[in-house]
C-alpha positions in Angstrom: -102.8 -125.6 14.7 -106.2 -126.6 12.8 -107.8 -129.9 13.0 -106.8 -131.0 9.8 -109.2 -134.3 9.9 -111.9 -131.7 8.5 -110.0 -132.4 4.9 -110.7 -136.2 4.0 -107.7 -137.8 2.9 -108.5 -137.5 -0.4 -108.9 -133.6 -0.4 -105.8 -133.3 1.1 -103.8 -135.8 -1.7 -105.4 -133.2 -4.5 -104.2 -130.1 -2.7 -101.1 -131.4 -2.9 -101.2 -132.8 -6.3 -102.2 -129.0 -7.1 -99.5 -126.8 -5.1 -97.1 -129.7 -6.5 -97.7 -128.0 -9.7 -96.0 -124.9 -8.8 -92.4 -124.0 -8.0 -91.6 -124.3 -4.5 -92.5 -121.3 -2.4 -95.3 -120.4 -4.8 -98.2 -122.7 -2.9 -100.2 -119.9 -2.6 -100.9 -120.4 -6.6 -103.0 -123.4 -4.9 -105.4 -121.2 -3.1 -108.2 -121.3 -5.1 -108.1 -124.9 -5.7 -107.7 -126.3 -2.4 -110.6 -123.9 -1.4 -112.7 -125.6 -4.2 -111.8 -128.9 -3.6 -112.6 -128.0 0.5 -116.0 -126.1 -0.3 -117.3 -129.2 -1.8 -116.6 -131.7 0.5 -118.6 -129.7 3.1 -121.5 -129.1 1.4 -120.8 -126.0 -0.4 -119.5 -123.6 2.3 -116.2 -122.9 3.9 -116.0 -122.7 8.0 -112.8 -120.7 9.5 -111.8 -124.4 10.7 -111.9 -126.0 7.5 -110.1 -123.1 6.1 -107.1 -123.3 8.2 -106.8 -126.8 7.7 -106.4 -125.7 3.9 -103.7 -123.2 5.1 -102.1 -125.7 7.1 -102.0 -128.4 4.4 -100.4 -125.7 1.9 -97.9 -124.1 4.9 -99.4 -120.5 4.5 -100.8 -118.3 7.2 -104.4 -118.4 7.7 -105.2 -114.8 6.6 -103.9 -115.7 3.0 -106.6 -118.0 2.8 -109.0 -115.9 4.2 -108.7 -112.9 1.8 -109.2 -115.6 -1.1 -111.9 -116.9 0.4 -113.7 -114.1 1.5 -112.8 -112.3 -2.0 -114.3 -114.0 -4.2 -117.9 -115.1 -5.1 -117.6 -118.3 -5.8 -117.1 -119.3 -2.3 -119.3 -119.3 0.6 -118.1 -118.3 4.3 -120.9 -119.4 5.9 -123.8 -122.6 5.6 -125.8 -122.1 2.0 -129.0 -124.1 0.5 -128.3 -126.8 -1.4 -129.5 -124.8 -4.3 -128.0 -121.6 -5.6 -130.8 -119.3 -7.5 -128.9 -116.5 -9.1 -130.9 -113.4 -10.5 -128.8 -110.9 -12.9 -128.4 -107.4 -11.8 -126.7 -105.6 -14.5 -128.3 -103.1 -15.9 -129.3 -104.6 -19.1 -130.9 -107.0 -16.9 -132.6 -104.2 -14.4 -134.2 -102.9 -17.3 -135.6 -106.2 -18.7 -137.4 -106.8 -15.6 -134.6 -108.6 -13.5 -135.4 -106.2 -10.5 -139.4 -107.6 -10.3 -138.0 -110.9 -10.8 -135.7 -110.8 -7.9 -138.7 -109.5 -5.6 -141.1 -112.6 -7.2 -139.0 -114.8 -5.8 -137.4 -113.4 -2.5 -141.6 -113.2 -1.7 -142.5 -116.8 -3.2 -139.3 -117.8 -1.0 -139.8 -116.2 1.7 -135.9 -115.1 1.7 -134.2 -112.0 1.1 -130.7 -112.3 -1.4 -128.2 -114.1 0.1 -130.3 -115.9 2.7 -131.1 -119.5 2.4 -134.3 -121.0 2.8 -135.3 -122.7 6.2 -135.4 -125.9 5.1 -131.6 -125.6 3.7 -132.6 -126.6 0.0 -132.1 -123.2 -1.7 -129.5 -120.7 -1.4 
């Protein structure tokens, strides 16, 4: 059973608001919203705690929320900046000059991609 006082009351009134939307035994439509709604009340990332609490507020197993979670980019398993820098990597933007780019900054930041900086204020 999660510790579902990681979801402040009203996180957990809009998850329900949202899996209210769909028919019953469809919650799972509610995924990506509670996930949302949970990522930015703890400033911008998603621990495995907080993330059973969401599948405990919408009755599914925890590995449903997991796969969603873990799936898709817009949500962070682990602690981020406070500030998300995002460099194109298409190809259209490779050949621009997205690749020396990406290196400018990883040196002026002293990070690699997908690292945050020390003093947690850019992702």
């Amino acid at each position: 059973m999660s510790d579902n006082s990681l979801l402040p009351d009203a996180a957990r009134a809009a998850i329900r608001a949202s899996a209210a939307r769909f028919p019953s035994g469809r919650q799972r439509s509610a995924v990506l919203d509670a996930l949302r709604l949970a990522q930015d009340g703890n400033g911008g990332w998603l621990s495995v705690e907080l993330m059973d609490a969401v599948a405990e507020e919408l009755a599914l197993p925890p590995i449903q929320v997991y796969e969603v979670a873990t799936f898709y980019s817009m949500f962070e398993v682990r602690p981020v900046g406070r500030h998300c820098v995002s460099v194109c990597t298409n190809i259209s933007c490779w050949l621009r000059g997205g690749r020396e780019l990406l290196k400018h900054l990883e040196s002026r930041l002293g990070i690699s991609a997908g690292e945050s900086t020390v003093d947690g204020r850019i992702f």
